[in-house]
C-alpha positions as CSV (number, residue, x, y, z in Angstrom):
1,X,0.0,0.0,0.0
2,X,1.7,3.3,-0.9
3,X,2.3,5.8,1.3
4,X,-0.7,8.0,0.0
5,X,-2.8,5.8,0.4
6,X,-1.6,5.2,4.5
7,X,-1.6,8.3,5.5
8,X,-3.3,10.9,2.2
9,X,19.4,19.3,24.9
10,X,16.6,20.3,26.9
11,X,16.4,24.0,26.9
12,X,18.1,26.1,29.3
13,X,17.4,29.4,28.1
14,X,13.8,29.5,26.8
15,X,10.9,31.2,27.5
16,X,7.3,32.1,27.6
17,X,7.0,35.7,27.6
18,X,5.0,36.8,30.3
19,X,4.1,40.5,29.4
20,X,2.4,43.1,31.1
21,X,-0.5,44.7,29.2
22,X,1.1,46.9,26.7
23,X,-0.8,49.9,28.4
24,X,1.7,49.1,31.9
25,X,4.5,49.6,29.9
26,X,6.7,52.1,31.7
27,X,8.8,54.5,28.1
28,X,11.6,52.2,27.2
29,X,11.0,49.4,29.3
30,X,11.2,46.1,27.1
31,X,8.2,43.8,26.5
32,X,10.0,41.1,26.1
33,X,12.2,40.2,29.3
34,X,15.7,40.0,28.2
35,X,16.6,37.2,30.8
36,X,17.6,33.5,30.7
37,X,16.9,32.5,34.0
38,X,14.2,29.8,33.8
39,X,12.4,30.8,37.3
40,X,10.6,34.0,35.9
41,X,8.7,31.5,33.5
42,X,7.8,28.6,35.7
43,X,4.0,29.3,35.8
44,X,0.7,27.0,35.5
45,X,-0.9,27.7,32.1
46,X,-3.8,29.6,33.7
47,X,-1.1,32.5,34.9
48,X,-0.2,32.9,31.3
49,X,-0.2,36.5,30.5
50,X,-2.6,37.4,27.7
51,X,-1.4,41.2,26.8
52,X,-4.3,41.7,24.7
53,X,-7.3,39.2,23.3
54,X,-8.2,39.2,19.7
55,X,-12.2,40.2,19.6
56,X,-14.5,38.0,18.0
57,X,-14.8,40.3,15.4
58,X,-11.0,40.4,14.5
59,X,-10.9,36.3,14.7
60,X,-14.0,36.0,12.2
61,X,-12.0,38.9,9.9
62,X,-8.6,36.7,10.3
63,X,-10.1,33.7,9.4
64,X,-9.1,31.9,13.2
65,X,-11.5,29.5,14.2
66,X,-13.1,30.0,17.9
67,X,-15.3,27.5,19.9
68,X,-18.4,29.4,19.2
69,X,-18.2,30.3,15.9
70,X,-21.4,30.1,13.6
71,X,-19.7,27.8,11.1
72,X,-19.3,24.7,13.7
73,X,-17.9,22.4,10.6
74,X,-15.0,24.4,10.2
75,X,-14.1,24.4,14.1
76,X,-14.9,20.4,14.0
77,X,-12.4,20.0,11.2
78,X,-9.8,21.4,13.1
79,X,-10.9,19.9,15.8
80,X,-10.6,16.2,14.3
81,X,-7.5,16.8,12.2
82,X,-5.7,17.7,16.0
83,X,-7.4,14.5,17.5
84,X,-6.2,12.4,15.0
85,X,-2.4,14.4,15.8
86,X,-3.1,13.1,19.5
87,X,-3.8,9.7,19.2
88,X,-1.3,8.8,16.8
89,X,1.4,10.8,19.7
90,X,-1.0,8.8,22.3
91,X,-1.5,12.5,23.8
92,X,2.3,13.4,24.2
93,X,3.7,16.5,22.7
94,X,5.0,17.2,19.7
95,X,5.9,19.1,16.1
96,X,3.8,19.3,13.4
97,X,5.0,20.6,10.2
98,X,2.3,21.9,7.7
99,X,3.6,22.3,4.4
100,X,1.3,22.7,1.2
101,X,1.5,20.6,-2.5
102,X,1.5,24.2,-4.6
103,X,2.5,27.8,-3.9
104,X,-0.8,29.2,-1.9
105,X,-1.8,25.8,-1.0
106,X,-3.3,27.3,2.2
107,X,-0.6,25.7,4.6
108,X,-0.5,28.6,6.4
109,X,-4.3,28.8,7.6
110,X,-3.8,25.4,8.6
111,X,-1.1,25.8,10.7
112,X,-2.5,28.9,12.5
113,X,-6.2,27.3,12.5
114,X,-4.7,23.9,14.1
115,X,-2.6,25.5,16.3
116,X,-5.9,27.2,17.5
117,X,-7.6,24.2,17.6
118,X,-5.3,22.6,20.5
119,X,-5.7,26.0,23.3
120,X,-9.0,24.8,22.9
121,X,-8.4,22.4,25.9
122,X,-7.5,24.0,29.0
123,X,-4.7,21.9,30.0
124,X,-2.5,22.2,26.6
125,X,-0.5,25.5,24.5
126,X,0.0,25.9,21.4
127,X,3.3,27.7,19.5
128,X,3.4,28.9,16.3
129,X,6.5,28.6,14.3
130,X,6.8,30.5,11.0
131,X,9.2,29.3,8.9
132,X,8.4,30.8,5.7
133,X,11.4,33.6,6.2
134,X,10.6,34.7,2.0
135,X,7.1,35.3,3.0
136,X,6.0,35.7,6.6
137,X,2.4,35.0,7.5
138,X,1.7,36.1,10.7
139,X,3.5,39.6,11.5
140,X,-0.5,41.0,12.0
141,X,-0.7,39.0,15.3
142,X,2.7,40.1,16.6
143,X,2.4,43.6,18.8
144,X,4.2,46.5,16.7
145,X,6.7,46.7,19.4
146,X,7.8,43.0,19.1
147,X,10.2,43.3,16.5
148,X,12.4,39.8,16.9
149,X,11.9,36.9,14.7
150,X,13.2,33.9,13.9
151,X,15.3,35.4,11.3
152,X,16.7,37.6,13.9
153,X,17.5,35.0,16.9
154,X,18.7,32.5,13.6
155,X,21.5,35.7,12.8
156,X,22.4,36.9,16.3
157,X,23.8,35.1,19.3
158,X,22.2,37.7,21.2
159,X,18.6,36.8,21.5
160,X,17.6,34.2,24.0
161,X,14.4,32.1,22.5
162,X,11.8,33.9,25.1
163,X,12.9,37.2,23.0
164,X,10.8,35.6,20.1
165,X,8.5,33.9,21.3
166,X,5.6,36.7,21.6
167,X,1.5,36.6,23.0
168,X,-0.8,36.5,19.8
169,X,-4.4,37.6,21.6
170,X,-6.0,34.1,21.7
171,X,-5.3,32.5,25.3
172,X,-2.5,29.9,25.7
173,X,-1.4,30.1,21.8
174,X,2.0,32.1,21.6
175,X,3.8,32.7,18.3
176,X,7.0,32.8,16.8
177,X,6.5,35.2,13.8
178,X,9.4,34.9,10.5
179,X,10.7,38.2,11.3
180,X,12.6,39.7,8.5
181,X,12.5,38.4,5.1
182,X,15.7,36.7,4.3
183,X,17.0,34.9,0.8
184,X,19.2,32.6,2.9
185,X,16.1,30.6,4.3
186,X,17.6,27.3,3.3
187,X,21.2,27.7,5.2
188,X,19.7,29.3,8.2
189,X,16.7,26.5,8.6
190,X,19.5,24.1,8.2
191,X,21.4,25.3,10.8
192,X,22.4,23.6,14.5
193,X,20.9,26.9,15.7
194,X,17.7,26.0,14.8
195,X,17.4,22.4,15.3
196,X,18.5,23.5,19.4
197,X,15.4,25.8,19.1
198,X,13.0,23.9,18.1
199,X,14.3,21.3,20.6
200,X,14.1,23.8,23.3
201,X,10.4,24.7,21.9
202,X,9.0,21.4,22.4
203,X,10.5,20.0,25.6
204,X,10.4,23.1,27.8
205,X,6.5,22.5,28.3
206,X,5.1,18.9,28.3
207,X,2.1,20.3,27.4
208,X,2.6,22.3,24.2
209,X,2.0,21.5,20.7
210,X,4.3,23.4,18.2
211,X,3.5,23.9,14.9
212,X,5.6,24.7,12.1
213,X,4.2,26.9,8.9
214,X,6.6,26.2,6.2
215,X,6.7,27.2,2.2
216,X,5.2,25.4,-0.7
217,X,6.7,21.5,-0.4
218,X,7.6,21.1,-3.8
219,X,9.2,24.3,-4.8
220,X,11.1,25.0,-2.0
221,X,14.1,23.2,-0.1
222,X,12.7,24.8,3.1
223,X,10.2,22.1,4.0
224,X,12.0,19.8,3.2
225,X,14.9,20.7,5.7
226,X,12.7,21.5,8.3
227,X,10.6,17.9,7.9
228,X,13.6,16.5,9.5
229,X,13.1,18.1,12.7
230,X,9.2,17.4,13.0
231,X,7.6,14.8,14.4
232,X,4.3,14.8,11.9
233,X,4.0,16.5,8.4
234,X,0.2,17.5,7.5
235,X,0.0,18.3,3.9
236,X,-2.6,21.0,2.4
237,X,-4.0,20.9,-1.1
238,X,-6.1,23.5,-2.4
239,X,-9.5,21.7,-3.4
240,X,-8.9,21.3,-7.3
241,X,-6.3,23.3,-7.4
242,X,-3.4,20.7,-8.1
243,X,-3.4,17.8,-11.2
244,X,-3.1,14.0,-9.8
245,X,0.5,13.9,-10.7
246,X,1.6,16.8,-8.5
247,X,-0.3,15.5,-5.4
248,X,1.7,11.9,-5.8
249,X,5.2,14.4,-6.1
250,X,4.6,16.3,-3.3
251,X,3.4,13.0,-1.2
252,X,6.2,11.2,-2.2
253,X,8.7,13.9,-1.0
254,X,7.5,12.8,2.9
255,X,8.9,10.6,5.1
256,X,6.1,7.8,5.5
257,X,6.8,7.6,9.0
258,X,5.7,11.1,10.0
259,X,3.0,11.5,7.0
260,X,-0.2,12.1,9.0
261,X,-2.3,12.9,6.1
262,X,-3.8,15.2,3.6
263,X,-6.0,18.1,4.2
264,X,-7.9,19.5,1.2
265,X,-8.4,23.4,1.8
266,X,-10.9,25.3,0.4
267,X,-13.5,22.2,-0.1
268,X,-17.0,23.1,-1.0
269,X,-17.9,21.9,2.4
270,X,-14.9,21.7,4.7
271,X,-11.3,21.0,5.1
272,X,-10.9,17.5,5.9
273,X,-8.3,15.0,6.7
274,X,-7.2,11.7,4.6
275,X,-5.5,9.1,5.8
């Protein structure tokens, strides 16, 4: 049976950023704590600072799924696709990478929308990784102030991971936006630097889920790189929007082992998972 057809060292200087509202913010002070010691950031998730919360209003506008949305298919598509993530993990952490078959696959509302979907239970977070460093996809959910990326800690020494690692307005979901827009993706995504963050990312918390938002699978080296250091690869394929042939390339470019399935985006009905 074809694989298609199966599936279709501990941090030390990490951390959550625990903000005060921006409003607090005393002129210069920093919002994100330049510190390394691990004590400021030993909190339960309920004591998670939230800065600000993202209004109903701006979730609908963003297209970010929310419990009590109107369209309850969408939510419960999410909602299954990060089930299926848990039981095939047997409810332990991990990294997904979502990666697309064609350039504007949707992998990037996936990502966000399935990251989402895990802050829905109480007792698990959520990060969001951007690593499309040509095109970021998530700057509007980063405060204006919060100016480091992952291109920016991937270039400097200087930055300790809780200096990227920002609040996006939806409760116990924190994101790491792209930052600038670099043409040296490839080498930096590549690099030991980032295979000890996303190590650090995953194992600091037992409860959080990261997920990984990466460029277009078959056009760029980028996923492909960074597939190594996931534990699951979710792949997005606009409804009707790729031939047979490309679906089987991109497919065959995953490592079986961490292939947990297909989602077709933008479906008459709703995004679903094969497997």
């Amino acid at each position: 049976m074809s694989k298609l057809e199966k599936a279709l060292k501990k941090a030390q200087t990490v951390e959550e950023t625990e903000a005060p509202p921006a409003h607090a913010l005393q002129p210069g002070q920093e919002l994100i704590p330049r510190t390394t010691d691990l004590r400021l950031y030993e909190h339960d998730i309920a004591r998670m600072v939230e800065p600000w919360r993202l209004s109903e209003t701006d979730l609908i506008e963003s297209r970010i799924v929310f419990p009590e949305m109107e369209d309850s298919a969408v939510v419960d598509a999410f909602r299954t696709l990060r089930t299926r993530i848990l039981q095939v993990k047997a409810g332990a952490n991990c990294v997904v990478l979502v990666t697309s078959a064609c350039e504007a696959g949707g992998a990037s509302f996936v990502a966000l929308n399935l990251a989402v979907a895990f802050t829905f239970d109480s007792a698990r977070t959520a990060l969001l990784l951007d690593c499309d460093l040509r095109r970021p996809a998530y700057d509007y959910l980063a405060a204006p102030m919060m100016q480091h990326g992952l291109t920016d800690y991937l270039e400097s020494r200087d930055l300790d991971p809780g200096m990227i690692i920002h609040p996006a307005g939806i409760p116990r979901l924190r994101l790491i936006p792209a930052g600038r827009r670099s043409e040296l993706a490839t080498e930096h995504l590549e690099s030991r630097r980032m295979r000890e963050l996303v190590t650090a990312v995953k194992e600091r918390y037992q409860d959080r889920f990261v997920i990984m938002n990466t460029p277009c699978l078959a056009r760029a080296a980028d996923a492909r790189v960074l597939a190594g250091l996931a534990d699951f690869v979710v792949l997005v394929v606009p409804y009707a929007g790729v031939t047979e042939a490309q679906l089987w390339h991109a497919a065959q470019m995953i490592d079986e082992t961490k292939f947990v399935g297909v989602v077709f985006n933008d479906e008459p009905q709703l995004p679903k998972l094969w497997s």
